[in-house]
VEXDREN-2710 file (C-alpha; in Angstrom, 1 decimal):
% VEXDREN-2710
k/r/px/py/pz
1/UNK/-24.8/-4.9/-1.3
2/UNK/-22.3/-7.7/-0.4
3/UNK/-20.6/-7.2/2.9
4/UNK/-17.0/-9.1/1.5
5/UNK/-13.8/-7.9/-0.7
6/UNK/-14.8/-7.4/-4.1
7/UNK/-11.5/-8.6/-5.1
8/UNK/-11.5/-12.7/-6.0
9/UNK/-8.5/-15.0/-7.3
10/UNK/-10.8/-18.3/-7.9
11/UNK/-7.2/-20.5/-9.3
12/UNK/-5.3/-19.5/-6.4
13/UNK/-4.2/-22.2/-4.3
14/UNK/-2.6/-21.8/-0.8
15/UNK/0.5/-23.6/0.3
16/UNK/0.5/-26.0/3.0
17/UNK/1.0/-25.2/6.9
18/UNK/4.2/-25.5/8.2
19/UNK/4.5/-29.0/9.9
20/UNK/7.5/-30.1/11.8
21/UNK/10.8/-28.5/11.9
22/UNK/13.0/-26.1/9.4
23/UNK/16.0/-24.6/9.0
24/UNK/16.8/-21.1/7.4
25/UNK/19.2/-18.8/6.9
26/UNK/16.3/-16.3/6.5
27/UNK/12.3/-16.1/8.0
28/UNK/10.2/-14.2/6.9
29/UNK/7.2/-13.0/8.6
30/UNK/3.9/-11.8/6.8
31/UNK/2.6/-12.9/3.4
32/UNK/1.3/-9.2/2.2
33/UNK/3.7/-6.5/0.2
34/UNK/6.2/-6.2/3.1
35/UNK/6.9/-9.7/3.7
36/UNK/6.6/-10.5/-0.3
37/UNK/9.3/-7.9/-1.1
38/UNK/12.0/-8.4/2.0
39/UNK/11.8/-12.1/0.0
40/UNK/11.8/-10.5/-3.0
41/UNK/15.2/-8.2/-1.8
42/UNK/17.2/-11.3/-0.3
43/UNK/16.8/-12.8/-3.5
44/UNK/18.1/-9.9/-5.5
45/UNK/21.2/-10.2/-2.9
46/UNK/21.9/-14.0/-3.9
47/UNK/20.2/-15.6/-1.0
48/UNK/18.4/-19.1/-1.2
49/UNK/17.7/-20.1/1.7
50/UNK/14.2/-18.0/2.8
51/UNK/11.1/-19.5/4.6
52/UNK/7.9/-17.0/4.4
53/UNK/5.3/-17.9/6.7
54/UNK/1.9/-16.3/6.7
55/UNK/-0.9/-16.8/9.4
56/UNK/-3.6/-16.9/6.3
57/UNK/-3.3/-17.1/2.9
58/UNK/-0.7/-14.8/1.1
59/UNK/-2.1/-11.5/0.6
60/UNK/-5.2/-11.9/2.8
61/UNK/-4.2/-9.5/5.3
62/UNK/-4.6/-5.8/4.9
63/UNK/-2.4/-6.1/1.1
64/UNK/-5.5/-7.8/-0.4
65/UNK/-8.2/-5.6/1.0
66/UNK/-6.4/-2.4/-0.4
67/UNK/-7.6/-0.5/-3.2
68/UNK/-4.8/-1.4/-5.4
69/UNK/-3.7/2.0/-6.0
70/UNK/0.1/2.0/-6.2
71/UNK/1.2/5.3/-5.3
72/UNK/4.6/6.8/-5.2
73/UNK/3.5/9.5/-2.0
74/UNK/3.4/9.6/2.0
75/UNK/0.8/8.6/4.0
76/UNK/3.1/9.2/7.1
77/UNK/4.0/12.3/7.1
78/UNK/3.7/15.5/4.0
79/UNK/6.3/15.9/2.2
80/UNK/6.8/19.6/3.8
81/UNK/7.3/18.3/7.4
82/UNK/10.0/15.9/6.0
83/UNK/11.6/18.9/4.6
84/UNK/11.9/20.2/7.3
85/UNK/12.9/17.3/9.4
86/UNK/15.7/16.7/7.5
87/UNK/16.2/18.5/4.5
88/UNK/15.3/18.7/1.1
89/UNK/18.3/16.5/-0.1
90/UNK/17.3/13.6/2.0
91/UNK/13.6/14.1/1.0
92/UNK/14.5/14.2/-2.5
93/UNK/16.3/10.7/-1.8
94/UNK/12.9/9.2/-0.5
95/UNK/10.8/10.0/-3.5
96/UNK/13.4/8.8/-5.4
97/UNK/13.7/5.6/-4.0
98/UNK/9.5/5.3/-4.4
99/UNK/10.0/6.0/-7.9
100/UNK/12.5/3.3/-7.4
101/UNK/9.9/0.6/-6.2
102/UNK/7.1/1.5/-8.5
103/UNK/9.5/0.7/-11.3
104/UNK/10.6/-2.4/-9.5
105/UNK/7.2/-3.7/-9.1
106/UNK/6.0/-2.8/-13.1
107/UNK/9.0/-4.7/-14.4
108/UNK/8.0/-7.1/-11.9
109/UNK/4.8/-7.3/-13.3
110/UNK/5.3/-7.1/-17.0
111/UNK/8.6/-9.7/-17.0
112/UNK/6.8/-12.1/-14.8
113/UNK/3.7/-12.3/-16.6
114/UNK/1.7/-11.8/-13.1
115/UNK/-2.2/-11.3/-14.5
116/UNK/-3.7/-8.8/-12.2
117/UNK/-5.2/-6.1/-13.9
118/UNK/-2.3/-3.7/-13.8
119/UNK/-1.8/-0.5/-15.7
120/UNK/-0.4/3.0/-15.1
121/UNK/-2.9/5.6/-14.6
122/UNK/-2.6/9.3/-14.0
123/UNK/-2.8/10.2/-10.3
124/UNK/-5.3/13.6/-9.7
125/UNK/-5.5/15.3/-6.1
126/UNK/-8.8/17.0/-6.1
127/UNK/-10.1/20.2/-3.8
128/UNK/-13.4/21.5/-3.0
129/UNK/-12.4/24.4/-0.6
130/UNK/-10.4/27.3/0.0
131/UNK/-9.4/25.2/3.0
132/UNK/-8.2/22.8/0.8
133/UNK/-6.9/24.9/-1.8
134/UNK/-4.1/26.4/0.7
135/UNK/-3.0/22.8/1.4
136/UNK/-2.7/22.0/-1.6
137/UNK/-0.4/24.9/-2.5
138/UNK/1.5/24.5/0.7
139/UNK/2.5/20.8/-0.5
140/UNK/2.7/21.6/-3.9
141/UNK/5.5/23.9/-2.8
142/UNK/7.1/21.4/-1.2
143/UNK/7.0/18.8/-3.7
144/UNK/8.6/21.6/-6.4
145/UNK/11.3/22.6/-3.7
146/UNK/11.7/18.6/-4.0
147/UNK/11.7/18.1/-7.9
148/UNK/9.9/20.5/-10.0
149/UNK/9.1/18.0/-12.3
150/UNK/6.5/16.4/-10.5
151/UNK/3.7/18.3/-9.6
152/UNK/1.1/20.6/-11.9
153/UNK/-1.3/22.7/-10.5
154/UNK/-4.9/23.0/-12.1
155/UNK/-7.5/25.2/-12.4
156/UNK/-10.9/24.6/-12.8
157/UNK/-10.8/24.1/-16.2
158/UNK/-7.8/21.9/-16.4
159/UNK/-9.4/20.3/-13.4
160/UNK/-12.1/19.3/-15.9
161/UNK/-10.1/17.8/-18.6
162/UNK/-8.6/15.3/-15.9
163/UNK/-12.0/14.8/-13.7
164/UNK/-15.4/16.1/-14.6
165/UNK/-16.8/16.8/-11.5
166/UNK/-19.3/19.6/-10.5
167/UNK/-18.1/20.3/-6.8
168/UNK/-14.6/20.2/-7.4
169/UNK/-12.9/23.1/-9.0
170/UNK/-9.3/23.1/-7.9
171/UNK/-6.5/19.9/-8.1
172/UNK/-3.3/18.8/-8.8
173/UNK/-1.4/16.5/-10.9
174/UNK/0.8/14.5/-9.5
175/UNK/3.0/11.8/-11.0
176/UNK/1.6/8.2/-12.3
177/UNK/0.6/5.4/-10.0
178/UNK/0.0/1.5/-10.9
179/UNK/-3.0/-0.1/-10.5
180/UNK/-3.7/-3.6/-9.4
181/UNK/-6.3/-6.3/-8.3
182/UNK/-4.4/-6.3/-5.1
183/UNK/-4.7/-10.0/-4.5
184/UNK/-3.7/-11.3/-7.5
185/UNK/-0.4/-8.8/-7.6
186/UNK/0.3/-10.5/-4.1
187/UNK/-0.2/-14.1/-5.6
188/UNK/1.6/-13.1/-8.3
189/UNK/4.6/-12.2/-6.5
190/UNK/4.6/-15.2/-4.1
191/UNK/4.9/-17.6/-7.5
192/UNK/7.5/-15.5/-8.4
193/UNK/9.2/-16.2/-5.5
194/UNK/8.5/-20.1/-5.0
195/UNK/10.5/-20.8/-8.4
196/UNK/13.2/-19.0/-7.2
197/UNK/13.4/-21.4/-3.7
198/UNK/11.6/-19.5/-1.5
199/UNK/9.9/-21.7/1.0
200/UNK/6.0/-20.1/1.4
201/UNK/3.9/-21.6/4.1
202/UNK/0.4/-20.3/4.6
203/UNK/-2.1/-20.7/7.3
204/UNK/0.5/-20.8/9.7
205/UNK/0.5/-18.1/12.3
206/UNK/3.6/-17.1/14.7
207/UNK/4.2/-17.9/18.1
208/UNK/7.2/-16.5/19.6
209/UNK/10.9/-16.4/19.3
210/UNK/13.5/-17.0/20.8
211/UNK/17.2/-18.1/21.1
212/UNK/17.7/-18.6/17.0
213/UNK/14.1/-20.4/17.3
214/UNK/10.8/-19.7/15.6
215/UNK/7.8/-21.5/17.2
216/UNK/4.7/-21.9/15.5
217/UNK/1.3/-24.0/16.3
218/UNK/2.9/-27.2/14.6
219/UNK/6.7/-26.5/13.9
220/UNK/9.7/-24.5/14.4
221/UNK/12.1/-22.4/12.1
222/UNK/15.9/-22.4/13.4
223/UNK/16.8/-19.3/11.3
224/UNK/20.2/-16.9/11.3
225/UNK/17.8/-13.7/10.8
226/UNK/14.0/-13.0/11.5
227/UNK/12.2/-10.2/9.7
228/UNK/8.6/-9.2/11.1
229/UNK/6.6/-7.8/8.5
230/UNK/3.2/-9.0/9.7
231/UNK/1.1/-5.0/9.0
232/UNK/-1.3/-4.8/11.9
233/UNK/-0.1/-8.1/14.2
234/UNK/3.1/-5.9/15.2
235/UNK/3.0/-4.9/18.6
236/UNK/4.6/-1.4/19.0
237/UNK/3.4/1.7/20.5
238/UNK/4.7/3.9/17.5
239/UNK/2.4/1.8/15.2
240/UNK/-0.9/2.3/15.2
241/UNK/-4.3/0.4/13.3
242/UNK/-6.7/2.4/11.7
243/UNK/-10.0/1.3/9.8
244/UNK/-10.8/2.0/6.3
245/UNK/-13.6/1.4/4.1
246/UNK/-14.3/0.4/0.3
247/UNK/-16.8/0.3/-1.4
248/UNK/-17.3/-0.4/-5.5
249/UNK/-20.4/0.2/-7.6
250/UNK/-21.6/-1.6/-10.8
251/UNK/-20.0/-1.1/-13.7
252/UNK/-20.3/2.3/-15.1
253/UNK/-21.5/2.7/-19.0
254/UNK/-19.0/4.5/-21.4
255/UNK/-21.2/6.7/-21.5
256/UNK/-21.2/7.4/-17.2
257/UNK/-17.4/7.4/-17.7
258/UNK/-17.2/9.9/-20.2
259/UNK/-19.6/12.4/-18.5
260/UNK/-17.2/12.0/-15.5
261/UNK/-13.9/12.1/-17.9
262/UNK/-12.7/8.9/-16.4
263/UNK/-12.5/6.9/-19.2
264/UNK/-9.1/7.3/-19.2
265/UNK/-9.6/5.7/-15.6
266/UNK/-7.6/8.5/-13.7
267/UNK/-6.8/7.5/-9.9
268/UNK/-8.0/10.5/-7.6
269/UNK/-7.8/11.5/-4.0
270/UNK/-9.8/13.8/-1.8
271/UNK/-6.9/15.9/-0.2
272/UNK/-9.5/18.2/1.9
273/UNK/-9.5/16.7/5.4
274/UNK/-7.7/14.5/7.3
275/UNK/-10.0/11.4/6.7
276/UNK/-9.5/11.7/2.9
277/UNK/-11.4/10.2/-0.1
278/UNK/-9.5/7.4/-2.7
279/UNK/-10.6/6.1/-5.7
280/UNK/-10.2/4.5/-9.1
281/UNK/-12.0/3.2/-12.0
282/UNK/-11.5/-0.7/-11.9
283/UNK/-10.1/-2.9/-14.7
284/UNK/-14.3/-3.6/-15.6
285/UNK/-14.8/-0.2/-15.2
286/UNK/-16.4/0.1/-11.4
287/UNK/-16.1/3.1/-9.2
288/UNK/-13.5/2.3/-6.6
289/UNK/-14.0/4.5/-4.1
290/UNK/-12.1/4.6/-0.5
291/UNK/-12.6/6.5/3.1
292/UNK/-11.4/6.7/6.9
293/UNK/-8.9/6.4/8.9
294/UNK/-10.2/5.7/12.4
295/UNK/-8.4/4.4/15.0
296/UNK/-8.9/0.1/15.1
297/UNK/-9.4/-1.5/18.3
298/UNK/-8.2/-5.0/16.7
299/UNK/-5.0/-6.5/15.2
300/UNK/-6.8/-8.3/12.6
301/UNK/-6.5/-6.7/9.3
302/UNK/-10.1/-7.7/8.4
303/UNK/-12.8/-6.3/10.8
304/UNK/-16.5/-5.8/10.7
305/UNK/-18.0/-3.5/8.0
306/UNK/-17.9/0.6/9.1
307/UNK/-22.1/1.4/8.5
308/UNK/-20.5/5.2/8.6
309/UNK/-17.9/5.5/6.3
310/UNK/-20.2/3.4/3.9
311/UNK/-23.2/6.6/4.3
312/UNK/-20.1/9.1/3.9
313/UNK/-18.9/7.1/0.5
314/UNK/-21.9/7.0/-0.5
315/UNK/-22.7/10.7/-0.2
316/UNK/-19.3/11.8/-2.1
317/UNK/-20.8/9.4/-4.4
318/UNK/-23.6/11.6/-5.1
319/UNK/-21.5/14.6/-5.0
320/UNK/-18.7/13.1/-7.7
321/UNK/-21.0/12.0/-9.9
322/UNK/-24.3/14.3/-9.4
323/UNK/-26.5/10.9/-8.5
324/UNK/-27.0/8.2/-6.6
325/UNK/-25.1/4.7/-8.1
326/UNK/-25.5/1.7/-5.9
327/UNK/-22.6/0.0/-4.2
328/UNK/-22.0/-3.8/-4.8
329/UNK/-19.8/-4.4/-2.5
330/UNK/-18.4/-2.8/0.5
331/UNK/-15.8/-4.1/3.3
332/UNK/-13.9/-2.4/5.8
333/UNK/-10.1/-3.0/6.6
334/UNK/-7.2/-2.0/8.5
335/UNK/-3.7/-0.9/7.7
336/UNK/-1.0/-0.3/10.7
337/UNK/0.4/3.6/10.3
338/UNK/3.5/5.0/12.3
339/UNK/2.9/7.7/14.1
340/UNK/6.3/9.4/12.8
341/UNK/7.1/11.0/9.6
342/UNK/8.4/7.9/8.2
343/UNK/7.9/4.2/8.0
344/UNK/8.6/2.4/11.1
345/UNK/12.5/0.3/10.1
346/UNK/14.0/-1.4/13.0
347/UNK/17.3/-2.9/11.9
348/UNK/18.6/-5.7/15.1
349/UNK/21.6/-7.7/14.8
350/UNK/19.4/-11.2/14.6
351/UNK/15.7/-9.6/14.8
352/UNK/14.3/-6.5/12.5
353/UNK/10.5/-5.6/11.6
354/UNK/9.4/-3.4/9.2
355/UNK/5.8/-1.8/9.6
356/UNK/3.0/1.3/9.2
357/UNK/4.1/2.5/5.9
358/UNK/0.6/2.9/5.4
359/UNK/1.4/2.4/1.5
360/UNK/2.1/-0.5/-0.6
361/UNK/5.0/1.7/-2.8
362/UNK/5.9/2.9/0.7
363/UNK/6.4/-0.4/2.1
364/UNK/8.4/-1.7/-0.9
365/UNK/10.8/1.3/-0.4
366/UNK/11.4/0.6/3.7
367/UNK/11.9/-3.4/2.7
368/UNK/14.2/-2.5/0.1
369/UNK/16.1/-0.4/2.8
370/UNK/15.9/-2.4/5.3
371/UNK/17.6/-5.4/3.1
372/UNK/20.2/-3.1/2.4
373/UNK/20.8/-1.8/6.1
374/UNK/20.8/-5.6/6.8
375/UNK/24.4/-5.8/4.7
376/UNK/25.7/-2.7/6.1
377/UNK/25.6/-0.8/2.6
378/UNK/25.3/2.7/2.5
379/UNK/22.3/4.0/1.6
380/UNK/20.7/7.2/0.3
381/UNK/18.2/6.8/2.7
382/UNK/20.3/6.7/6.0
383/UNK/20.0/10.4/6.6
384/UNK/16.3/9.6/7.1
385/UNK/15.7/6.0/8.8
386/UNK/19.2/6.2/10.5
387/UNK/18.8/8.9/12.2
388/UNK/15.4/7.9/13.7
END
């Protein structure tokens, strides 16, 4: 088994460090999804003048060592504790607006041309407990006082006809999700946004800032506007790290897939505890599958590989599939996560950060907020991020 990220990008070449001194009307801070998409935002508002710096390459933080499942849920907080936060309207406005990025990010995708193994896939939550079972319903009640149109409950034998798996024997279907080689979605976006003018420079971490001044290890940015949207670096004690671990197996036979009923290559989640189960069937047909979320002692959004959530995938391996199917490669990563409901907006008059959506589709819709709340536009989304 390798100890690295399975996912690769062998054409991909970085931009060069920052060296001497910029100006901008915009920097941007953080090369993964957040950073990408503030860009990506400012664009759509008419503005030219963006730096995006990156400490590593674009996408090597905790964007490019995700699964690649873009999903259109929380990670923050369920959907019935946002209810009941702050209504039903106001929740309906947020799952709205995610239904608003992953449609953003396909036509993205499929305009731009950007190569990295995307489709839309049918999104399956999966139970193996009475335990379960009653979350499940309790959500599922949430998401129909939301919009009925979304989720379908299913019983064992519906179950089957999605996922074909002996343990499991309760689920629901939930709305479609994207799925990407992570890396090459990120690269993808930060061509995109290089022929429109944005300046990108990798490898070059930040320092500080101060007075209108960006310093980093060989150069400064004198910029109107800073947005931090560097995932795990942030320093705030609503924020915190956890540690997650993938692992992907060989690829699986038609044959494997069709026992399974994942040749259609469903995406699936484990909604039975708190540190859930993820997975997918790659583009050439590997089980993806994903678990933890324990707390990281480390900013870095690459750490050393978790020997323990490897033996737990491994056993829900067994128990998915009813035997043993070796893992090729396995790393462990980390992702920031608020410890609110909601993504983590902070909206200053020359400084904001965005951070700990948890969620690539939940990121994109905090950015595209957070762009808006920048021009003072009202939003449907104020009656949730404002009045945190």
């Amino acid at each position: 088994m390798q100890e690295r990220c399975f996912w690769d990008d062998p054409g991909y070449e970085a931009n060069d460090p920052l060296a001497g001194n910029e100006r901008a009307d915009w920097l941007i801070v953080g090369g993964g999804v957040s950073g990408l998409f503030a860009a990506y935002f400012l664009l759509k508002r008419g503005e030219r003048d963006i730096v995006l710096i990156e400490r590593g390459a674009v996408g090597s933080g905790s964007t490019g060592h995700s699964a690649g499942m873009l999903i259109g849920d929380l990670q923050t907080g369920p959907w019935s504790a946002v209810i009941a936060k702050y209504g039903a309207e106001a929740a309906r406005a947020y799952m709205s607006a995610q239904e608003d990025a992953q449609r953003i990010v396909r036509s993205l995708i499929e305009n731009e041309g950007i190569a990295c193994d995307f489709s839309m896939r049918d999104f399956v939550l999966i139970n193996d407990s009475e335990w379960a079972i009653r979350r499940t319903m309790h959500e599922f009640a949430a998401r129909q006082a939301i919009d009925p149109r979304h989720p379908t409950l299913l019983d064992e034998e519906e179950l089957r006809n999605e996922i074909r798996s002996g343990e499991f024997y309760f689920g629901e279907h939930l709305e479609q999700g994207l799925t990407v080689n992570p890396l090459k979605f990120a690269h993808g976006v930060k061509a995109y946004l290089v022929r429109h003018g944005v300046r990108v420079y990798e490898h070059t971490p930040f320092l500080s800032y101060r007075d209108g001044v960006a310093y980093m290890p060989h150069g400064t940015v004198s910029c109107g506007h800073i947005i931090h949207a560097s995932g795990t670096w942030l320093r705030d004690p609503s924020l915190k790290n956890y540690m997650t671990t993938i692992g992907i197996t060989r690829p699986l036979s038609q044959g494997e897939l069709s026992a399974l009923n994942l040749a259609d290559k469903d995406m699936f989640l484990d909604d039975g505890k708190r540190s859930f189960h993820y997975g997918k069937i790659t583009a050439d047909d590997r089980l993806l599958l994903g678990y933890g979320d324990v707390l990281g002692s480390s900013s870095s959004a690459v750490v050393r590989l978790h020997m323990s959530h490897v033996d737990n995938i491994r056993h829900f391996i067994r128990r998915f599939t009813g035997y043993d199917i070796p893992l090729e490669h396995a790393w462990t990563g980390q992702y920031s996560l608020s410890t609110g409901l909601l993504p983590q907006v902070i909206v200053g008059e020359r400084e904001s950060s965005i951070g700990g959506a948890g969620t690539q589709i939940a990121s994109i819709t905090a950015v595209s907020y957070l762009v808006s709340a920048l021009y003072h536009d009202p939003h449907p989304l104020d009656a949730l991020f404002y009045a945190d």
